[in-house]
C-alpha positions as CSV (number, residue, x, y, z in Angstrom):
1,X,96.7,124.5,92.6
2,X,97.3,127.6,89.9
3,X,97.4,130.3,91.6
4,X,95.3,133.4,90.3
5,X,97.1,136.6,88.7
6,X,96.0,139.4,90.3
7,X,96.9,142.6,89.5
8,X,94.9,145.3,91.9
9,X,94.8,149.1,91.5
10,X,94.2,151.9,94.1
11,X,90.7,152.5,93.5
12,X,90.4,148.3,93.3
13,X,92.0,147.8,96.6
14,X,90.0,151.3,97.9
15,X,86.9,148.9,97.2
16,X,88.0,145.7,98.4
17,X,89.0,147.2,101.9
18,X,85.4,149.0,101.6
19,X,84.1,145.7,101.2
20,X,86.1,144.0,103.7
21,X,84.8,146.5,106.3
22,X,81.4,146.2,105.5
23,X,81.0,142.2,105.7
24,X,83.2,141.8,108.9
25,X,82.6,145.2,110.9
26,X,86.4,145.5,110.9
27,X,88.2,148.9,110.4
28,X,91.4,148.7,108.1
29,X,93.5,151.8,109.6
30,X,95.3,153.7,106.9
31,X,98.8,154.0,107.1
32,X,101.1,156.9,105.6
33,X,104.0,155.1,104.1
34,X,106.1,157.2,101.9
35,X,107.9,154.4,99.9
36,X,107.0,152.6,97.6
37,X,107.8,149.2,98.8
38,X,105.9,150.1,102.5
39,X,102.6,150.8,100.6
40,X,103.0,147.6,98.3
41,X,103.7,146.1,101.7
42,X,100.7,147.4,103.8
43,X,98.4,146.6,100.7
44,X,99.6,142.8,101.2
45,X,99.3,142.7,104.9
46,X,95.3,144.1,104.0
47,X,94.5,141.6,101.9
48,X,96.5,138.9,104.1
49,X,93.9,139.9,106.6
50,X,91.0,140.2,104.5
51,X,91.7,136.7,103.0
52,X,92.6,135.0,106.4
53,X,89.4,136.6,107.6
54,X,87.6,135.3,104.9
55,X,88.9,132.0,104.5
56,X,88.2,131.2,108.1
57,X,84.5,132.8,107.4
58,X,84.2,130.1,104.3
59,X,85.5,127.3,107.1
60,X,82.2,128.5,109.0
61,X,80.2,128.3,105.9
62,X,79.3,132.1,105.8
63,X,78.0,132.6,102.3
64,X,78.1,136.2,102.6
65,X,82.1,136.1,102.6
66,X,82.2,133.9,100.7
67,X,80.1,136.0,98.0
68,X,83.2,139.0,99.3
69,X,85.9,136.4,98.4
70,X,84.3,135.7,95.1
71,X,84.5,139.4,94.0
72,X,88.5,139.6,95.2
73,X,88.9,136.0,93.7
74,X,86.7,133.6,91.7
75,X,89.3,131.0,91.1
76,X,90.6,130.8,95.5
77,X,86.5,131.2,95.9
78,X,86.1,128.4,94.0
79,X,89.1,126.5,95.4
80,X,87.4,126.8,99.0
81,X,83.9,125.4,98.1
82,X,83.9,122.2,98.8
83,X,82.5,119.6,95.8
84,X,78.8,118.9,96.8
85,X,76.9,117.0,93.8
86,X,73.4,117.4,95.7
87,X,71.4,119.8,97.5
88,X,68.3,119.7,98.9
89,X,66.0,121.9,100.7
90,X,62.2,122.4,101.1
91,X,62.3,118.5,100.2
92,X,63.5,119.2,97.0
93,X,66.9,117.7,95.4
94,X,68.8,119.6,93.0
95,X,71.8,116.7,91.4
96,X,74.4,117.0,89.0
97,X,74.4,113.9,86.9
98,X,76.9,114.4,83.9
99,X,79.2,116.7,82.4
100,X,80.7,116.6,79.1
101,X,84.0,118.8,78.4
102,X,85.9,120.0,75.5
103,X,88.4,122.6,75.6
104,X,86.8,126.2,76.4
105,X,83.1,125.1,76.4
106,X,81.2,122.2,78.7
107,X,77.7,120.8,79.0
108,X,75.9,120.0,82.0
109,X,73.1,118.1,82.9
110,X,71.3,118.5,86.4
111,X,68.1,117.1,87.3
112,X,65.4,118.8,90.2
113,X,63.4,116.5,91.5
114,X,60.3,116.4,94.2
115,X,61.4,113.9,97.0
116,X,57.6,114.7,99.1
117,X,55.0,115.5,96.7
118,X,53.8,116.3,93.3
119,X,54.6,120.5,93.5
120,X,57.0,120.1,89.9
121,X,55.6,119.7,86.7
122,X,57.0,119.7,82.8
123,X,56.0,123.7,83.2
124,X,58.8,124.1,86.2
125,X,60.4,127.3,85.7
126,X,63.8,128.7,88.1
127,X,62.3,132.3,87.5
128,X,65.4,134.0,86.8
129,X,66.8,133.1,90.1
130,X,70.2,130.7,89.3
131,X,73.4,131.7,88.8
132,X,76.2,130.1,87.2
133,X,80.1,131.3,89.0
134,X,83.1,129.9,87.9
135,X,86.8,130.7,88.4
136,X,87.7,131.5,84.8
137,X,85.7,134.9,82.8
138,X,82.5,132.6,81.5
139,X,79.4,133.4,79.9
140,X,76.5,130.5,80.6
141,X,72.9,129.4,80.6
142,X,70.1,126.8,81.9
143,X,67.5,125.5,79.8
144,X,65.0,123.0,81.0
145,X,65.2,119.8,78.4
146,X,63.1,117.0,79.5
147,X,60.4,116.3,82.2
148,X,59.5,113.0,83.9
149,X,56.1,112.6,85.3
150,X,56.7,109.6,86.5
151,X,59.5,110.5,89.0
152,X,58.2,114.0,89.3
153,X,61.9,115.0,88.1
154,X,63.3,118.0,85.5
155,X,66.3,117.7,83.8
156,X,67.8,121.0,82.7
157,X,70.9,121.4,80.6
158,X,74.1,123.9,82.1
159,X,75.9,125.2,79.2
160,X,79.2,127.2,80.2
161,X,81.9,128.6,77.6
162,X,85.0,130.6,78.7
163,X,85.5,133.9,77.5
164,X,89.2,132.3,76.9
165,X,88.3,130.6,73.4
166,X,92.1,128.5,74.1
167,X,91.4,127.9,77.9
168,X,91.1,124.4,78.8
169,X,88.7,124.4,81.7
170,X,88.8,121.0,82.6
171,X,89.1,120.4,86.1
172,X,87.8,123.8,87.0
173,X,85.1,124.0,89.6
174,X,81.8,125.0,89.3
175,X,78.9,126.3,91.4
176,X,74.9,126.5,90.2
177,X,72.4,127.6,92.6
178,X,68.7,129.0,92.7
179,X,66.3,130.0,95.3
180,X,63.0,129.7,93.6
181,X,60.9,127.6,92.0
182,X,57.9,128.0,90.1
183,X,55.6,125.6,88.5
184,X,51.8,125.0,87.5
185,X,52.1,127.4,84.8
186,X,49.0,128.0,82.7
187,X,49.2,130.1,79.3
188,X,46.1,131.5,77.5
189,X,47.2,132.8,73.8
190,X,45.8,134.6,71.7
191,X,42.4,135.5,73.7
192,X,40.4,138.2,72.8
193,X,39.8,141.2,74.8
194,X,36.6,142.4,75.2
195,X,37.0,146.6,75.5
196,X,35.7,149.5,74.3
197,X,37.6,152.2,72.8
198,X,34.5,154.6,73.9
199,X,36.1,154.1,77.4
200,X,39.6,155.9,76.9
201,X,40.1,158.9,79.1
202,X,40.2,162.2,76.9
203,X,42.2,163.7,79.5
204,X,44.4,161.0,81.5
205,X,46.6,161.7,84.4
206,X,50.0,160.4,83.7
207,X,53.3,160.0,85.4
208,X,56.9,159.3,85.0
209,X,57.8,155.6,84.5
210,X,61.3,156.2,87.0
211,X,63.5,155.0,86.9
212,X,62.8,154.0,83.3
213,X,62.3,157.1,80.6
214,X,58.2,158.0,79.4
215,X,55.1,158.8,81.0
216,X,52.8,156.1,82.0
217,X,49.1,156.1,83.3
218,X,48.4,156.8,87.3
219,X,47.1,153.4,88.5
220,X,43.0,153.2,88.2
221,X,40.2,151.8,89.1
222,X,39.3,148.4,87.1
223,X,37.5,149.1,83.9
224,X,37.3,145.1,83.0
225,X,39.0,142.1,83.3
226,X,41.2,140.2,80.5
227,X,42.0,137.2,81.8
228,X,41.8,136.0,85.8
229,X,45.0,137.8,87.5
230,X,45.0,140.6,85.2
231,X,42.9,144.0,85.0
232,X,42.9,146.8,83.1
233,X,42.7,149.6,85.2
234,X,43.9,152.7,82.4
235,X,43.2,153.4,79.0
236,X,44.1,156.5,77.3
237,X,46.4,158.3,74.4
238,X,49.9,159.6,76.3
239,X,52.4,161.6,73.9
240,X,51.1,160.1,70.8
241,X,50.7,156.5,71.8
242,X,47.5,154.0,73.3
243,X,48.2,153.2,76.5
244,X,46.5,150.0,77.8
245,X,47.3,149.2,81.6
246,X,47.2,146.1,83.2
247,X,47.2,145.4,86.8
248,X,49.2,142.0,87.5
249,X,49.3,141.4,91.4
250,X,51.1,138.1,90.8
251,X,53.6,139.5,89.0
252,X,56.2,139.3,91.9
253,X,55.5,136.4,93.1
254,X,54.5,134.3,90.4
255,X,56.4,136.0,87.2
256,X,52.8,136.9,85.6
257,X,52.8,138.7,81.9
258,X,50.8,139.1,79.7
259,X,51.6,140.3,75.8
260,X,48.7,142.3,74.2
261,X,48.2,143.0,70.5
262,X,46.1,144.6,68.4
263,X,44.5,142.7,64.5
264,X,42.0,144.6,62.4
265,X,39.2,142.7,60.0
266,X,42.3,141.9,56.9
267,X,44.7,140.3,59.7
268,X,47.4,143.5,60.5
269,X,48.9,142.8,63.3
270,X,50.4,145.7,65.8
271,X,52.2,144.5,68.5
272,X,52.7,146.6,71.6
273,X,55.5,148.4,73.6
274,X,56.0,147.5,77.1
275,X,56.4,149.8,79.5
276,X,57.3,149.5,83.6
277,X,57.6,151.6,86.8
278,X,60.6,151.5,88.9
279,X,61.6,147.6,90.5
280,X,60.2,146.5,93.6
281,X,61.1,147.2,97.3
282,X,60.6,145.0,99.8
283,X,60.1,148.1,102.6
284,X,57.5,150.1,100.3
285,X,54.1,148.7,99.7
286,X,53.3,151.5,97.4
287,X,56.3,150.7,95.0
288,X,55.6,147.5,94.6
289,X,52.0,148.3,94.0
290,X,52.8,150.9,91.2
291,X,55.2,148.1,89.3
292,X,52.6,145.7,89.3
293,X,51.1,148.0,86.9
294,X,52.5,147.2,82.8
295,X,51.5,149.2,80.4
296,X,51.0,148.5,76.9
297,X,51.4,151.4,73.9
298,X,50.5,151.1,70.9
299,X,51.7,153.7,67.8
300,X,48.3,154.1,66.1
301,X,46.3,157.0,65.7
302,X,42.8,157.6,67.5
303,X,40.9,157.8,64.4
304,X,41.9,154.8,63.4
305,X,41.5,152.8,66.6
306,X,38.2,151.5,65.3
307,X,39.6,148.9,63.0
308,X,41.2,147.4,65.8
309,X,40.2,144.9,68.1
310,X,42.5,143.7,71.2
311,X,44.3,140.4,72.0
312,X,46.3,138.6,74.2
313,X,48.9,136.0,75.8
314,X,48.5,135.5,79.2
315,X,51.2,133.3,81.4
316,X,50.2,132.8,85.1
317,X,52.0,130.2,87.5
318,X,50.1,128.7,90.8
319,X,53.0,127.5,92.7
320,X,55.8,128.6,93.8
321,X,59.0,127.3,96.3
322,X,61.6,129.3,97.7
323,X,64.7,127.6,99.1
324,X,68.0,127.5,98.7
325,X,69.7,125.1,96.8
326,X,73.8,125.1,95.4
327,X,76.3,122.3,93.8
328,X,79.7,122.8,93.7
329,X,81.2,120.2,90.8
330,X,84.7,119.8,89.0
331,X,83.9,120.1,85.2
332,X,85.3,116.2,84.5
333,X,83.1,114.2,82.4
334,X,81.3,111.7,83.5
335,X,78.7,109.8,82.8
């Protein structure tokens, strides 16, 4: 096994040890060493610890420590998982099926397929939720490239490059894993939306957009409906701009957007800025109420809002599955 080529500094170890405590509950006591070779000694026996700690943690199949390894060590955290080609949860298999290698870059090919039901579909989308970790500085991505109705099975393609152009990476273990699934996704384009300019607010309350910069609309009351799932609930000119606010509860849960537009009579088309609140908390309601609320400015002037009318794309999905699924695989190809 290579071993990895670490070189720490103070403030690196300061967080490590910071790190260490916080997973395990743990104290690491300082020591005052005057020389040289006692603190370069000390700093070993500390990560000794942490790492026979955390090892035995990885034996136990502790995922948070092994996430704390992972930051100290990608290539010993990758050592330690263990090569799994399959996963499944929530009666749901995720399978690595081929991998083709050469030099610094590899293609992958996994498939996720329904062992119970029919809940997949050719719209099946991972929502963000994978993530790629290797033991070598990578950059990578997942694209879905095929769909079997038949078998109720995806097939999505890993790419993975080393930010080494002259690394040779085969052999080198890899981990993908996701938590969600979403699929049933509808998409209406290019609908038209029904308002009335005579309905903007001459005198809108706004606030600020934190942590994001701009002032946006206070949430309102519905003034019409574009499309099922989302409202507008604000209309009105803030610092120069139209402001058209949609309320998306199924944002969250089911990645819901919408892009909006406006076309006058010869075909001009004026797409919009979007604008958010702060993310979403989990332990307040009212946060995650305010960022369901998008709004939607537009640089045109009032006067000329007549010429306009309104359009949109709206994506909804109706199912989703939460789980957790990972594959740890050597980059070898196969076929």
């Amino acid at each position: 096994m290579k071993r990895d080529n670490h070189t720490f500094s103070r403030q690196s170890l300061a967080n490590i040890k910071s790190k260490f405590e916080e997973k395990t509950g743990v104290e690491l006591q300082k020591k005052h060493v005057v020389r040289k070779t006692g603190r370069l000694v000390a700093a070993a026996a500390a990560m000794l610890l942490c790492l026979a700690v955390t090892t035995s943690a990885l034996a136990a199949g502790s995922s948070g420590t092994y996430d704390l390894l992972y930051c100290i060590a990608p290539k010993t955290a990758q050592f330690f998982k263990p090569v799994e080609l399959t996963s499944v949860d929530q009666g749901i298999e995720v399978q690595v099926v081929s991998a083709y290698i050469h030099d610094a870059s590899a293609s992958v090919v996994i498939t996720v397929r329904d062992l119970e039901s029919d809940r997949l579909d050719s719209s099946l989308d991972l929502y963000d939720s994978y993530e790629i970790n290797t033991g070598f500085d990578s950059i990578g991505y997942c694209e879905q490239i095929d769909y079997d109705e038949t078998t109720s099975t995806a097939t999505f393609l890993i790419t993975i490059e080393s930010m080494d152009e002259d690394d040779v990476i085969t052999g080198e273990k890899v981990t993908f894993s996701l938590t969600t699934l979403l699929a049933g996704k509808s998409e209406i384009l290019d609908l038209p939306v029904a308002i009335d300019w005579d309905l903007i607010d001459p005198s809108p309350v706004v606030e600020s957009a934190d942590p994001y910069e701009g002032n946006v609309l206070v949430p309102g009351e519905t003034i019409l409906t574009a499309s099922e799932g989302f409202d507008v609930t604000g209309l009105g000119y803030v610092d120069g701009a139209l402001h058209v606010q949609l309320y998306t509860p199924g944002r969250l849960l089911y990645d819901d957007h919408a892009f909006l537009r406006l076309k006058d009579g010869n075909g001009e088309t004026i797409e919009a800025r979007m604008l958010y609140r702060g993310g979403y908390t989990t332990d307040d309601p009212n946060s995650g109420f305010r960022a369901s609320h998008v709004e939607y400015a537009f640089d045109v002037p009032q006067d000329e809002l007549s010429k306009y009318s309104l359009f949109g794309d709206f994506i909804h999905a109706e199912k989703r599955v939460d789980g957790n699924w990972s594959v740890t695989f050597p980059l070898e190809n196969a076929e």
